[in-house]
N, C-alpha and C positions, 0 to 999 in steps of 0.2 A: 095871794102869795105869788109871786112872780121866780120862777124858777125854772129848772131842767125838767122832764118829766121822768127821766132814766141818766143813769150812772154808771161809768164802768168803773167796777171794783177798785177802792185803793182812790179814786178820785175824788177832789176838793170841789163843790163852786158855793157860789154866793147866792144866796135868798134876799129879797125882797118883799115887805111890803106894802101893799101900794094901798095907799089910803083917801077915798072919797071924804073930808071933811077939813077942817080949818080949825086954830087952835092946837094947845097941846096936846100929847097923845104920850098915852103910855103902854109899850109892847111888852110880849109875854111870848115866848115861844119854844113849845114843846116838841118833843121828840119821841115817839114810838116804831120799837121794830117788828117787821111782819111775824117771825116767827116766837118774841115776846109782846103780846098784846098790851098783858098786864103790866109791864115794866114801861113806866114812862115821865124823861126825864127831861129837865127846865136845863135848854142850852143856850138863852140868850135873852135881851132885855131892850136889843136898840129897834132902829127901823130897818136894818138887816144882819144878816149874820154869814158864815162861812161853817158849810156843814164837809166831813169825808163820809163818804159811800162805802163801807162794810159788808152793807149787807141791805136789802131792801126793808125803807123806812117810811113814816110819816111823818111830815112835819106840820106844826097848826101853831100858827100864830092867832095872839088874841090882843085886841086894841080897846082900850079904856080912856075916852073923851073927860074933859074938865068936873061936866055934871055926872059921870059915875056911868053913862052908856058904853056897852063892849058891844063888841062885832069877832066875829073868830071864823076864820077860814082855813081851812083843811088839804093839804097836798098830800098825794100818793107820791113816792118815791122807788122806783125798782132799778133792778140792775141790769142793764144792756149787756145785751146778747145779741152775737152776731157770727154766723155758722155758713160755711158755703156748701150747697146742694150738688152731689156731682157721682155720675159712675166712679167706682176705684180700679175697673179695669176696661180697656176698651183699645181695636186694635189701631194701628196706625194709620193716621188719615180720616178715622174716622170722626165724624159730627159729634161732638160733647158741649151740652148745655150744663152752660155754669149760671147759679143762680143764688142770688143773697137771700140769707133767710133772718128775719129781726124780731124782737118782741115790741119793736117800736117801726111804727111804719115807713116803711123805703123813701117817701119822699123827704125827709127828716135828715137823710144822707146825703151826702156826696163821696161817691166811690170809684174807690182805683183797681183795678184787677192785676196780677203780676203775675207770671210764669217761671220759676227758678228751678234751673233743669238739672236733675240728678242722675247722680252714676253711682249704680248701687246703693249700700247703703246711707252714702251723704250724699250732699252737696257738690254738683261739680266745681266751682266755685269761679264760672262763667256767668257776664251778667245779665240780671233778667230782664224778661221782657214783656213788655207793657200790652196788655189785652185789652182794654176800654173803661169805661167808666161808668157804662148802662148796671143795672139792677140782675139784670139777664144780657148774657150773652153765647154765642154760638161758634166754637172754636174748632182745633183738632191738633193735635199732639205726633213728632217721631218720635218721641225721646219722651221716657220718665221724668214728670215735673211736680214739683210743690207749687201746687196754685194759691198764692197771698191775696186777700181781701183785706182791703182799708177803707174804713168807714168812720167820715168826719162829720158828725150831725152839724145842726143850724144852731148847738149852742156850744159847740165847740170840741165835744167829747169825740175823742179819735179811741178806736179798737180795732185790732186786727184778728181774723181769722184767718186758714189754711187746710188745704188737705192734699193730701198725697194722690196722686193718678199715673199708676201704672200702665204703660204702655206693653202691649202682648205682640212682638214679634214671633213669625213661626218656628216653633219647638219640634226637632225631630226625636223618638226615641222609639227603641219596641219592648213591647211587653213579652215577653213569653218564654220557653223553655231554652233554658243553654244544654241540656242535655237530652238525647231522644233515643228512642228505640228504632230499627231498620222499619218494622214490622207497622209503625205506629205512621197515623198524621198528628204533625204537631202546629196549634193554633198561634199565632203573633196578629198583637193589636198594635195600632199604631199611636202614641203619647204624643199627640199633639198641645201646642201653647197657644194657636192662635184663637181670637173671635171668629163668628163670621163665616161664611162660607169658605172650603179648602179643599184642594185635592190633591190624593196619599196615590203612589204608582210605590210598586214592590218588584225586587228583581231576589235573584237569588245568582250568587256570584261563586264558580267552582273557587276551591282556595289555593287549587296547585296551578292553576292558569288565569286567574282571574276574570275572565270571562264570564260577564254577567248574559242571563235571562230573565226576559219580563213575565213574569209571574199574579202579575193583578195587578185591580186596583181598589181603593177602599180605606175604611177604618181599619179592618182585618183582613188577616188572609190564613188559611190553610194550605202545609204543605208536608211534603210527603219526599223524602230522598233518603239513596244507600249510604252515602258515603257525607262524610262533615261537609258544610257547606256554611254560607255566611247569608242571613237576611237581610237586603238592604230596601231602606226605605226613603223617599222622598216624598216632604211636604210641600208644598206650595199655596200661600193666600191667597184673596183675589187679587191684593197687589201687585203682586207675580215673584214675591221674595220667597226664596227656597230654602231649607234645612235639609238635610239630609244623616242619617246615623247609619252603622254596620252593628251585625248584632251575629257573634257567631255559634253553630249550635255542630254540637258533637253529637254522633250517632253513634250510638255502644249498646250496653247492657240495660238501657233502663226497662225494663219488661208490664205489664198487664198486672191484672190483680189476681189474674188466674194463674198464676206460676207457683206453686210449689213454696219456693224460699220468700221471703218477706222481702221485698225492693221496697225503693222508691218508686211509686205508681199513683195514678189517680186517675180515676176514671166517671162517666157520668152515666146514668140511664134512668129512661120512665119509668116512674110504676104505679100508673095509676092516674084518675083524672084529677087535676090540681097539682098536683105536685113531683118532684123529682127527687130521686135518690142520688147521692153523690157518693163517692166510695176513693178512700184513700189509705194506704201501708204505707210505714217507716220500715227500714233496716234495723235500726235501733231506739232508743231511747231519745227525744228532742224535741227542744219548743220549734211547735208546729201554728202554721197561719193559715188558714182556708176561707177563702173570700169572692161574691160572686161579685162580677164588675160586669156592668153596660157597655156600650159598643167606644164608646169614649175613653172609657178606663174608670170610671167613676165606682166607686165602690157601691154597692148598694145594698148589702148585708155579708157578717163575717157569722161562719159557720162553726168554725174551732181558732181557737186563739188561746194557747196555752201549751201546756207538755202532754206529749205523744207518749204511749211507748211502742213498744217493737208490735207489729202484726196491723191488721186489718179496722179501720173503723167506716161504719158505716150511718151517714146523716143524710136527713132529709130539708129540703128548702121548700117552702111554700108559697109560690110568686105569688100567692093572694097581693090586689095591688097592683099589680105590675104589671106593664104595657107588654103584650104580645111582644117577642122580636128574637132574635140576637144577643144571648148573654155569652160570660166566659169566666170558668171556675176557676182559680188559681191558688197554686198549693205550695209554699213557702217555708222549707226547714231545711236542715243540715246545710246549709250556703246554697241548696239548689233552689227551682222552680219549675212546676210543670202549668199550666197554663190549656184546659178544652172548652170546646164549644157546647155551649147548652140551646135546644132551640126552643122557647117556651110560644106557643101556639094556643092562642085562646079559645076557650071551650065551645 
């Protein structure tokens, strides 16, 4: 039987077959599908036929000579697949192997690679650009693209795959409290977007004269002031692109967990090897979120996630698992946030 070995879905070709003998010949050719075994049905009668691809099949033709000898040959039938291998996010500039992936072997193809560059959620509808034709290639991206793969085998069968790759430009943002106690330090992380290596510089800027101070540098910083002030943060890549955000925090009434009246507060301390107790009050009644995050912002378990009421609760976290370093608790209800530093130090 002379045919494709693979199909993409929905497609037609032509079977053949080819017969060692002389003299009349009488064909027979059946048809079974992979996931009906037992169902198997008579689609033809000549020396070839024209089969559509549904779904992976077999076909076996059977040839009967003058004096009554048959001969029966058997083809596997499947459906072509064809998938491109790739990071989905990765920052600018950087080295991305793109790579064809087949259920029928690569040399079988002949393939085009495309780049069609996106803005948001479509298409920008600028035209693409052409990457190579290898099996593997090694690129790099500014810009958010939909990578096209077209793939034309040796018997004709063309399919197309794609996939999306985000590019990560640097993201500035901060995490932490808009509202503070005089009395109190209050912890801000920095929300970065990019891959890759980066570095975060912090100032703190008065708000009635603008006048910034450099105050750190890092993923996080703690800080400690009388009067309102504004945290400002800049990120930079190794590219050398910058973000920068303003994040401003008022110093008023927010108080301790040792006060008397029920605040908004939240506080952390040891007690004991392995583990830490964490302690947070509402003023009133509210769905409340408490959640401890890595040095990144990365969540890493949520402690209370539900409704609060008014007064004191007290939870413990067990870093079992978890890498020595730098965590930060954050406590999210009534439109506020309060945001401390945990230092978990391995036993």
């Amino acid at each position: 039987v002379v045919g494709p070995p693979a199909l993409v879905r929905g497609e037609t070709h032509a079977f053949t077959a080819e017969v060692l003998g002389v003299g009349p010949m009488i064909y027979d050719w059946w048809r079974t599908f992979e996931r009906l075994p037992r169902l198997r049905e008579r689609v033809g009668s000549g020396p070839s036929l024209i089969l559509r691809a549904d779904a992976a099949f077999t076909v076996e033709c059977r040839i009967t000579d003058a004096l009554g000898r048959r001969a029966t040959q058997v083809r596997p039938i499947s459906l072509l697949d064809l998938t491109v291998s790739a990071p989905t996010r990765v920052s600018p500039g950087e080295a991305v192997l793109l790579r064809a992936v087949s259920n029928t072997p690569l040399t079988d193809f002949e393939f085009t690679w495309r780049a069609i560059p996106y803005c948001g959620a479509t298409l920008c509808g600028t035209a693409p650009e052409t990457l190579g034709t290898a099996p593997e290639l090694s690129v790099s991206f500014s810009t958010d693209v939909l990578i096209e793969l077209s793939g034309t085998t040796s018997w004709g069968s063309r399919i197309i795959a794609g996939q999306r790759v985000n590019v990560l430009w640097p993201r500035a943002a901060v995490l932490g409290p808009a509202k503070v106690s005089p009395r109190e330090s209050a912890t801000f992380v920095a929300d970065v977007g990019v891959v890759g290596p980066f570095f975060v510089q912090w100032w703190s800027r008065d708000i009635g004269t603008g006048i910034r101070t450099a105050v750190g540098t890092g993923p996080w910083l703690e800080l400690r002031q009388a009067s309102d002030y504004d945290v400002v943060v800049r990120v930079r890549d190794a590219l050398g692109r910058e973000q920068e955000a303003i994040h401003r925090v008022i110093v008023s009434d927010v108080v301790g967990l040792g006060e008397q009246e029920p605040r908004f507060a939240l506080e952390t301390a040891t007690i004991g090897k392995g583990s830490r107790e964490v302690r947070f009050q509402l003023p009133q009644a509210a769905f409340a979120r408490l959640v401890v995050l890595d040095v990144s912002g990365r969540e890493i378990t949520r402690l209370w996630d539900g409704v609060h009421g008014v007064g004191q609760e007290r939870l413990t976290w067990d870093p079992a698992g978890a890498r020595a370093g730098i965590y930060f608790v954050r406590l999210e209800a009534l439109g506020r946030a309060i945001t401390r530093r945990l230092v978990w130090l391995a036993e």
